[in-house]
N, CA, C and O of each residue as an XYZ file, in Angstrom:
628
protein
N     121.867     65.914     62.849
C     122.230     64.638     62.276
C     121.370     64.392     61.031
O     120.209     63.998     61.143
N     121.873     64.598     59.992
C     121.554     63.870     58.814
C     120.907     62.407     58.786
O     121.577     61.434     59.132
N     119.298     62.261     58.272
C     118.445     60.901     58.412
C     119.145     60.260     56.934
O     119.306     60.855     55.869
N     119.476     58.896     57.271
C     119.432     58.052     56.286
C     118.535     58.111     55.361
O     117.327     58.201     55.580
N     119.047     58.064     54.298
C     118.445     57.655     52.867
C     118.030     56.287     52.449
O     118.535     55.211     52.771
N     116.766     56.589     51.478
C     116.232     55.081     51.778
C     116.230     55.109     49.873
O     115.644     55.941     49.181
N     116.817     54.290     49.529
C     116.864     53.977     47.997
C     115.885     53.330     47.469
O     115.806     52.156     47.834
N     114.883     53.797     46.519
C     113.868     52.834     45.857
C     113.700     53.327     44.720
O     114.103     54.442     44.390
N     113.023     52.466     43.930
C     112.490     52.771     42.826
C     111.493     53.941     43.185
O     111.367     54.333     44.345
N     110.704     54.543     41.991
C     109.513     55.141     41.972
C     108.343     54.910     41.959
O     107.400     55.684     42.124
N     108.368     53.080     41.626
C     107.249     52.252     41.810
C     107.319     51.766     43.250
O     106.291     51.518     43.881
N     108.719     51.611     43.841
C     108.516     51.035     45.520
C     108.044     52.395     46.150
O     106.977     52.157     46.718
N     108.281     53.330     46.252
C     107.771     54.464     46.583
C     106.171     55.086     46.643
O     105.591     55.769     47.486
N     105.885     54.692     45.751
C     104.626     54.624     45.104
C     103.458     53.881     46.210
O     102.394     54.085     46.796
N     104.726     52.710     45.955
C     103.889     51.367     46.829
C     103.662     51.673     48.041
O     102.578     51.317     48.502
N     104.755     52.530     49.042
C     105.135     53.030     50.520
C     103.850     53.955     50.467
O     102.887     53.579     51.136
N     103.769     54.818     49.931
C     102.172     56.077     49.309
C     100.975     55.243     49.546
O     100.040     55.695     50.207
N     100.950     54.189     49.105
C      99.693     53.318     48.887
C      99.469     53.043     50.295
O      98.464     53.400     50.911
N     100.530     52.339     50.821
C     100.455     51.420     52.671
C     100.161     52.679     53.126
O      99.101     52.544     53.738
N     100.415     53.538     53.163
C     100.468     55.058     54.278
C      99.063     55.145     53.967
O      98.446     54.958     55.015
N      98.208     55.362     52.915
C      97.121     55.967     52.282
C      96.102     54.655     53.132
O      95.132     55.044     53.782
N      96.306     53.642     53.085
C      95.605     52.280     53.102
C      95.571     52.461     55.066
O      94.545     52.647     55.719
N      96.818     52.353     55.568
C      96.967     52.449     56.886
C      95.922     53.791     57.791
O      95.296     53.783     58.852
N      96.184     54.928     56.624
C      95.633     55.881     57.430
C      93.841     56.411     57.258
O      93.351     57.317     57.932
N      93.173     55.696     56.329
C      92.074     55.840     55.197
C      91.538     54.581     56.152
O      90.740     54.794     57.064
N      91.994     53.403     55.890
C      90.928     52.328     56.434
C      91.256     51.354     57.553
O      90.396     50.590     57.991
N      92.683     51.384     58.082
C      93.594     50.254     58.772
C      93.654     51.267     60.579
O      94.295     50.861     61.548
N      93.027     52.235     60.563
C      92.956     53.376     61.229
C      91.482     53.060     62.148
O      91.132     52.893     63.316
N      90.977     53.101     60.946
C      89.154     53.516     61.520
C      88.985     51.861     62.636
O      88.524     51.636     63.755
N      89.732     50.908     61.412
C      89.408     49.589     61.765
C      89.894     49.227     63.586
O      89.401     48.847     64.648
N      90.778     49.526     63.171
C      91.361     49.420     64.653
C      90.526     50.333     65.858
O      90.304     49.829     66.959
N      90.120     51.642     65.539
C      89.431     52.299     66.883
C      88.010     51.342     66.759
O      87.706     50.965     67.890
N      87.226     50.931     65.913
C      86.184     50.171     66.154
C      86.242     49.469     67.059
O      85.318     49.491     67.872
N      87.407     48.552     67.250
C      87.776     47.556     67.764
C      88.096     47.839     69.012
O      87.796     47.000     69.861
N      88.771     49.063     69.426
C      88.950     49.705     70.605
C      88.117     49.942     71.304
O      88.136     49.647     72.499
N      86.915     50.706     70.555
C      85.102     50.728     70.859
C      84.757     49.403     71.590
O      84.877     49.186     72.796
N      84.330     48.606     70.681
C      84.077     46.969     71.245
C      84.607     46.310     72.287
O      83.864     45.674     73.034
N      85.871     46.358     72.481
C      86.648     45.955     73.629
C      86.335     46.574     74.475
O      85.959     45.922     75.449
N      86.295     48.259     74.628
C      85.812     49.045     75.690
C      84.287     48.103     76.270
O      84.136     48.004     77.487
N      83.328     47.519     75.407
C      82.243     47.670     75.870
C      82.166     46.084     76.812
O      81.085     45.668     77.230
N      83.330     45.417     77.015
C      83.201     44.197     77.536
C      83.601     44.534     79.093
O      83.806     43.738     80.009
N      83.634     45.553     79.097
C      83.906     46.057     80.711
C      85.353     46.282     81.116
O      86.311     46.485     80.369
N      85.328     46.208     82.395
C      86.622     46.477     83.063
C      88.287     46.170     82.401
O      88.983     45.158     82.330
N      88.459     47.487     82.017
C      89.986     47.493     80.788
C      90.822     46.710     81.281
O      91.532     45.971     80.599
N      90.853     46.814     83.257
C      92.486     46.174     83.687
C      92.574     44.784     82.970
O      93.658     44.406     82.525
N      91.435     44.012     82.852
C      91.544     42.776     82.377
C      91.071     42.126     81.001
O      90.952     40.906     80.883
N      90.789     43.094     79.886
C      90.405     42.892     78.669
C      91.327     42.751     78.116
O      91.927     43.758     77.740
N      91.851     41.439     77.820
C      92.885     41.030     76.686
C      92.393     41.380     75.650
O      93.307     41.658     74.873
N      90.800     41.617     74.906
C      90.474     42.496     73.362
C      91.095     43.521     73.509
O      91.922     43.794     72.639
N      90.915     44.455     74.672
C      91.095     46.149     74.829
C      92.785     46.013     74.247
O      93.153     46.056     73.073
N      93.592     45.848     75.422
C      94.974     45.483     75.056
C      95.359     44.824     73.822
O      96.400     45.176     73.269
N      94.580     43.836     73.290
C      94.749     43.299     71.658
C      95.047     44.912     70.774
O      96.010     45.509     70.293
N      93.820     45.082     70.909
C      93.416     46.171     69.551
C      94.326     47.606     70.313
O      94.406     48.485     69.456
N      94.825     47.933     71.299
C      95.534     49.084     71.729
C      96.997     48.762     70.929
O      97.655     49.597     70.308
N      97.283     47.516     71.087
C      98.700     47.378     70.948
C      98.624     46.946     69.081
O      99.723     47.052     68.537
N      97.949     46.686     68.541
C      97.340     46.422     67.199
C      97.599     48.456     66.933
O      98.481     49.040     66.304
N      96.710     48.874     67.523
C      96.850     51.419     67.397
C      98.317     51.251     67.375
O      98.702     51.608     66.262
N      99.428     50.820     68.200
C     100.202     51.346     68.259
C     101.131     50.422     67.241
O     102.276     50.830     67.044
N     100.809     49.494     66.741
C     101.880     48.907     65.777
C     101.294     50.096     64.585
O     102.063     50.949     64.143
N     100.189     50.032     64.252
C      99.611     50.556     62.779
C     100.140     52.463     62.888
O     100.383     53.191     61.926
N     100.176     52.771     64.106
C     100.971     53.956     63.963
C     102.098     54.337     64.063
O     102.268     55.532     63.821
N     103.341     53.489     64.460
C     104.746     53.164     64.626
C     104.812     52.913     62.868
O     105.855     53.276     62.322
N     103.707     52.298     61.992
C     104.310     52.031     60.777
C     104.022     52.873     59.930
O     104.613     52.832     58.851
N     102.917     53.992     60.211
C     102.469     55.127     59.456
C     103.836     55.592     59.730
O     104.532     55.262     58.770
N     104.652     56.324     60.775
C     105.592     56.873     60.821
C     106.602     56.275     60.472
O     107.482     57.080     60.165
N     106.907     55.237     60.368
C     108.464     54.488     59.456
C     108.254     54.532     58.165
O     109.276     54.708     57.501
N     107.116     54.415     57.494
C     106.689     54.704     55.820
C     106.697     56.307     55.596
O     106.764     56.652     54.416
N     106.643     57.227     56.467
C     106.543     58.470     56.309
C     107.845     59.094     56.275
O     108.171     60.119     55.676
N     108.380     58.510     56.832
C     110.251     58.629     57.273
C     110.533     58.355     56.191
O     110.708     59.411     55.582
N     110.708     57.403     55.477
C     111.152     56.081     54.644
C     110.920     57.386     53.314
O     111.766     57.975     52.642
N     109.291     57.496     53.324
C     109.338     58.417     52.218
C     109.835     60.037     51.491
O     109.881     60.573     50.384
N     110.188     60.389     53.116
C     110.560     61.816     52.848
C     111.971     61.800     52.769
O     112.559     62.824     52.424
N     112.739     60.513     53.113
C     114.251     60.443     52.903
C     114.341     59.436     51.245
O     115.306     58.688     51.087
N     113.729     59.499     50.621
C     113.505     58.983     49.525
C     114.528     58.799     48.908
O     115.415     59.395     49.517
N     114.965     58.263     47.951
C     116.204     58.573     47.015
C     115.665     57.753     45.971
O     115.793     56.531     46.045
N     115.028     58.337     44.929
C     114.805     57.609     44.005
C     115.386     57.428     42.842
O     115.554     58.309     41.999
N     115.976     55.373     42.681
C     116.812     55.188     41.912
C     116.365     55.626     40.178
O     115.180     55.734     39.863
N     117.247     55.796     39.394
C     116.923     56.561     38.304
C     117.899     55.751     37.253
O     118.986     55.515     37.781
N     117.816     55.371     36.199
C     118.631     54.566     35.390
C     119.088     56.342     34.230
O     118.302     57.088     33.647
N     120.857     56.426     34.346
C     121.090     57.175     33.417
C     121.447     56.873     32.252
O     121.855     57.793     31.542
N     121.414     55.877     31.856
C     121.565     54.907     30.756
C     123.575     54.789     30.545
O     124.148     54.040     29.753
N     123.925     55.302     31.055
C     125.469     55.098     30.997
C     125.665     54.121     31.816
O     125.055     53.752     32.819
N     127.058     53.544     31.001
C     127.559     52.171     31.478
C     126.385     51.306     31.518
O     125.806     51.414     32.599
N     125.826     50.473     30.699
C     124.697     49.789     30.772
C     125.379     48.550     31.271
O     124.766     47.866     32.091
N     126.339     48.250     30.954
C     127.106     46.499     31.103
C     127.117     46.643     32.879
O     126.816     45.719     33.636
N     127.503     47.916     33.275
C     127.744     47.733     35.192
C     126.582     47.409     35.932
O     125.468     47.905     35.761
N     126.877     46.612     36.702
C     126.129     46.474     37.978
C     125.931     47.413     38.637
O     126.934     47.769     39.255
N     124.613     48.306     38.879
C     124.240     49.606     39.683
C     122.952     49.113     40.341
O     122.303     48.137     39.967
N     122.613     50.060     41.559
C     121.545     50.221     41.825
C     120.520     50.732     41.038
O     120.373     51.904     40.691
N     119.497     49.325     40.661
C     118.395     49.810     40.071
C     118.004     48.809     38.741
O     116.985     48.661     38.067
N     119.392     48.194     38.732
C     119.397     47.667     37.655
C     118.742     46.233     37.833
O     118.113     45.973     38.859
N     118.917     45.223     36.719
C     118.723     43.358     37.125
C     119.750     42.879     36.721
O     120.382     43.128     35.694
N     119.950     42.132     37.575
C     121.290     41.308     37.118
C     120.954     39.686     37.115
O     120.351     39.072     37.995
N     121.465     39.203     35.984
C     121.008     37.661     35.631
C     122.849     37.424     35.910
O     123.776     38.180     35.618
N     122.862     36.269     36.483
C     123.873     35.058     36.797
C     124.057     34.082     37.160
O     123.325     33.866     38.126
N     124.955     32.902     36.822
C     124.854     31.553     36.988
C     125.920     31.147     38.121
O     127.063     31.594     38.019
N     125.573     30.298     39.214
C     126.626     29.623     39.992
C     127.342     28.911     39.085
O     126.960     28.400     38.032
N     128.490     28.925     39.624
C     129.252     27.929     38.979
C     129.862     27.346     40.250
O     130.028     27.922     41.325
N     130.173     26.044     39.906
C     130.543     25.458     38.373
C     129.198     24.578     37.785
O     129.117     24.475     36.561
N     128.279     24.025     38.521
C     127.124     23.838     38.390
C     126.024     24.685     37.250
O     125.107     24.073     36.702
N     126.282     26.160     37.008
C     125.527     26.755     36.247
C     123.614     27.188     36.417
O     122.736     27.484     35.606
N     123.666     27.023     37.812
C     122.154     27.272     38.109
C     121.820     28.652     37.964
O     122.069     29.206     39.035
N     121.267     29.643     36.935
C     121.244     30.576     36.733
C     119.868     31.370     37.911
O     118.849     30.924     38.438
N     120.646     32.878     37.900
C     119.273     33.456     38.790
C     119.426     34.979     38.362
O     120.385     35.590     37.891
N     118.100     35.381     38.704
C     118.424     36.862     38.194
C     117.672     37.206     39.333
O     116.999     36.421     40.001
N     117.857     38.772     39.584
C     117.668     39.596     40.629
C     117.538     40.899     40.151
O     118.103     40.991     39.062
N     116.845     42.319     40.644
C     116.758     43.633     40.585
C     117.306     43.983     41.816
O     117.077     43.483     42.918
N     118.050     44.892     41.515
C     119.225     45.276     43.357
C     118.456     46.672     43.297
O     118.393     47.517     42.404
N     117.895     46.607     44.572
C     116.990     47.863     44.978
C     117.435     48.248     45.893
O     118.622     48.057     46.160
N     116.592     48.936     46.686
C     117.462     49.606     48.524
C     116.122     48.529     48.952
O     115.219     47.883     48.420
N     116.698     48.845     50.294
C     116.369     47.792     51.366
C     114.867     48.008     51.827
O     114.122     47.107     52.214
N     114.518     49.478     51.711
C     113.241     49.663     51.719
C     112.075     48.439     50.973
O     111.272     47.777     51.631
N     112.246     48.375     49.502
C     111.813     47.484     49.230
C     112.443     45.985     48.332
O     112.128     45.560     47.221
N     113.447     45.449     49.360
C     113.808     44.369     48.868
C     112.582     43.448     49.174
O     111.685     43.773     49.952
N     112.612     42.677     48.725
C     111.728     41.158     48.500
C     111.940     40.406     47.855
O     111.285     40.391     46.813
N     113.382     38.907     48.161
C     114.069     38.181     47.138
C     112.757     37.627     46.853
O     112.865     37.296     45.672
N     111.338     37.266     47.309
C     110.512     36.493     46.731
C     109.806     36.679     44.999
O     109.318     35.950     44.135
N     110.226     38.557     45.259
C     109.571     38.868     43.918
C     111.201     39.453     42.865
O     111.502     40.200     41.933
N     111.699     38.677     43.645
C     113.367     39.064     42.595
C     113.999     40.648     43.057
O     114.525     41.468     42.305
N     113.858     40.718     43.925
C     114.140     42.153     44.408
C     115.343     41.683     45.876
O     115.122     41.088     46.931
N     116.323     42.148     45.423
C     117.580     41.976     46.711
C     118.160     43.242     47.267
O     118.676     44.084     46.532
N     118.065     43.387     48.693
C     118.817     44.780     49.023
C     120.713     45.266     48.411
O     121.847     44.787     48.450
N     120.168     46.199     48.023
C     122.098     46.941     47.632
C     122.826     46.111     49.261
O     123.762     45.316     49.182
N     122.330     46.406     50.293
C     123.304     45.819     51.367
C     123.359     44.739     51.807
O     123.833     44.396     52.890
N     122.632     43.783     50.597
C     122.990     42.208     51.062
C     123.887     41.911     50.747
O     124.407     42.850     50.146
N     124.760     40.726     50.778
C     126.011     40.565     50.445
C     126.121     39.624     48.854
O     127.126     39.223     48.266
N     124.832     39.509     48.537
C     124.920     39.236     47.192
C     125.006     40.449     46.402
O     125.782     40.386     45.449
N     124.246     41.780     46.622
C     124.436     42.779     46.331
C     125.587     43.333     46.234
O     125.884     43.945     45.208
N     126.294     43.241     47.098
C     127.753     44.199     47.561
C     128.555     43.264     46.282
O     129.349     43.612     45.409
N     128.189     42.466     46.489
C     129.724     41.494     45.748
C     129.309     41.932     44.280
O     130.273     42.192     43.560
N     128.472     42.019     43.893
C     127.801     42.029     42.429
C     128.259     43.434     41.814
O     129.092     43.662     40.936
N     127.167     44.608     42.813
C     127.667     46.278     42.758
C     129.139     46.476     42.006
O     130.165     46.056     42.540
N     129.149     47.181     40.669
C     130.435     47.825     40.200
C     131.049     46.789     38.982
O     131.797     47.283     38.138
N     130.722     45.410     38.925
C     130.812     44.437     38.167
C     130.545     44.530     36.637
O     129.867     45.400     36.090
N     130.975     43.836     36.234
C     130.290     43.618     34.362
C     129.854     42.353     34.171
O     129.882     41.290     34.790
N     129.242     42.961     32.638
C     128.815     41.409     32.157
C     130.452     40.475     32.259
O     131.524     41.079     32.289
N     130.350     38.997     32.298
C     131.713     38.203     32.183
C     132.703     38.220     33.421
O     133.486     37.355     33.816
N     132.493     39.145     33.775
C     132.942     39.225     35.595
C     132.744     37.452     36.145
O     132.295     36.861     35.163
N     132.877     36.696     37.038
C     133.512     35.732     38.163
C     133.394     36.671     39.345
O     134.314     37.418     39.677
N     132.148     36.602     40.013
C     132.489     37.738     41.281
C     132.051     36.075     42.752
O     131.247     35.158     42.591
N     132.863     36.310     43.839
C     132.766     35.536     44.853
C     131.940     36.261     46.163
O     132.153     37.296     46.794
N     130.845     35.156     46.260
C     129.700     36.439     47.083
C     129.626     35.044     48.270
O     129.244     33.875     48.223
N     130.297     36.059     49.418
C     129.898     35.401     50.947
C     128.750     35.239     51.442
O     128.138     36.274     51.701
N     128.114     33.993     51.721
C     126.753     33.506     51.730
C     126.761     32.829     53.256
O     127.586     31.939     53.463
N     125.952     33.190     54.218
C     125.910     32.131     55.212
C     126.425     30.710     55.256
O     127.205     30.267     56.099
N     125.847     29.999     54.161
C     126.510     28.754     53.778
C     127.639     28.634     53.241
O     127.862     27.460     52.946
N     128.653     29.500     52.918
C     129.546     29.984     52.704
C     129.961     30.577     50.843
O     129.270     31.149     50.000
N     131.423     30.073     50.840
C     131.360     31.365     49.485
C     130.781     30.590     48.376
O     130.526     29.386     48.322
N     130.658     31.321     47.689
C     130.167     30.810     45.958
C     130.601     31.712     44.744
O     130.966     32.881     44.867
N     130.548     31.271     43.982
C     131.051     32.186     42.530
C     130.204     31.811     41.861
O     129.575     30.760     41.738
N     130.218     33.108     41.251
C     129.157     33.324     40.258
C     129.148     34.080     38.961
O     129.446     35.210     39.348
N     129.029     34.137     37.978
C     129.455     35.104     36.665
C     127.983     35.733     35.983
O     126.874     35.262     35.731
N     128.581     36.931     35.857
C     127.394     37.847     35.633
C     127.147     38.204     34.125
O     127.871     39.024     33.559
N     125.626     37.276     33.187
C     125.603     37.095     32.158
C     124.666     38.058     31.521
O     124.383     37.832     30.345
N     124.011     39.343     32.243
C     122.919     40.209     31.675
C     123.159     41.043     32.543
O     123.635     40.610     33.592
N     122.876     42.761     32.393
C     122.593     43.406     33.561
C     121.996     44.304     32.258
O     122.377     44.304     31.087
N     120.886     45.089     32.930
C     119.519     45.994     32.829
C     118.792     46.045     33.074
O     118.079     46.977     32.703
């Protein structure tokens, strides 16, 4: 079975390198210290520290291995400079609701590292999907929990 592909930039990638490096260099040591210490309060059956910091080992190594995954199925997005006006992965796309006109812009990344906080939206959100394949001047209608909205797409690069 073929592992999913995880779409990112070369800077989100980068970033995944860094957490792995950070997790396994200092987020590692920290945690067996802690394992140490708890050991020394006595009897494990009942050390809520021991169990803290065990189950603390096993989150920090469940995530070394999902960043390690994440990175070796990589797909890193690449701008070929063709079709600059389309909506692609990788690109930013600026657009305004209408009829109101509240403008927003976004970078459509893979899901690995979306973060609408820093303007970053997954290709498989549904603002994404609706946007994907579009042009500048496009009217595209993007299904929103709160329901639909339209929106026209006034920049993409």
């Amino acid at each position: 079975m073929a592992e999913e592909k995880h779409y990112m930039t070369l800077e989100g990638k980068e970033k995944l390198e860094k957490e792995v490096e950070y997790l396994k260099t200092e987020r590692r040591k920290e945690v067996v210290e802690r394992i140490k210490v708890a050991r020394d309060f006595g009897d494990l059956s009942e050390n809520s520290e021991y169990d803290s910091a065990k189950e603390e080992q096993a989150f920090v190594e469940g995530r070394i291995i999902q960043l390690e995954k994440m990175i070796r199925n990589a797909e890193i997005i690449e701008d070929d400079g063709t079709n600059s006006n389309i909506v692609t992965l990788g690109k930013n796309v600026k657009f305004k609701e209408l009829p109101d006109g509240d403008e927003e812009s976004y970078q459509i990344v893979g899901r690995a590292e979306a973060d609408p906080i820093e303007g970053k939206i997954s290709n498989d959100s549904p603002m994404a999907q609706s946007l994907l394949g579009k042009t500048i001047g496009d009217k595209v209608s993007v299904q929103t929990p709160g329901g639909d909205m339209e929106v026209e797409i006034l920049e993409v690069n």
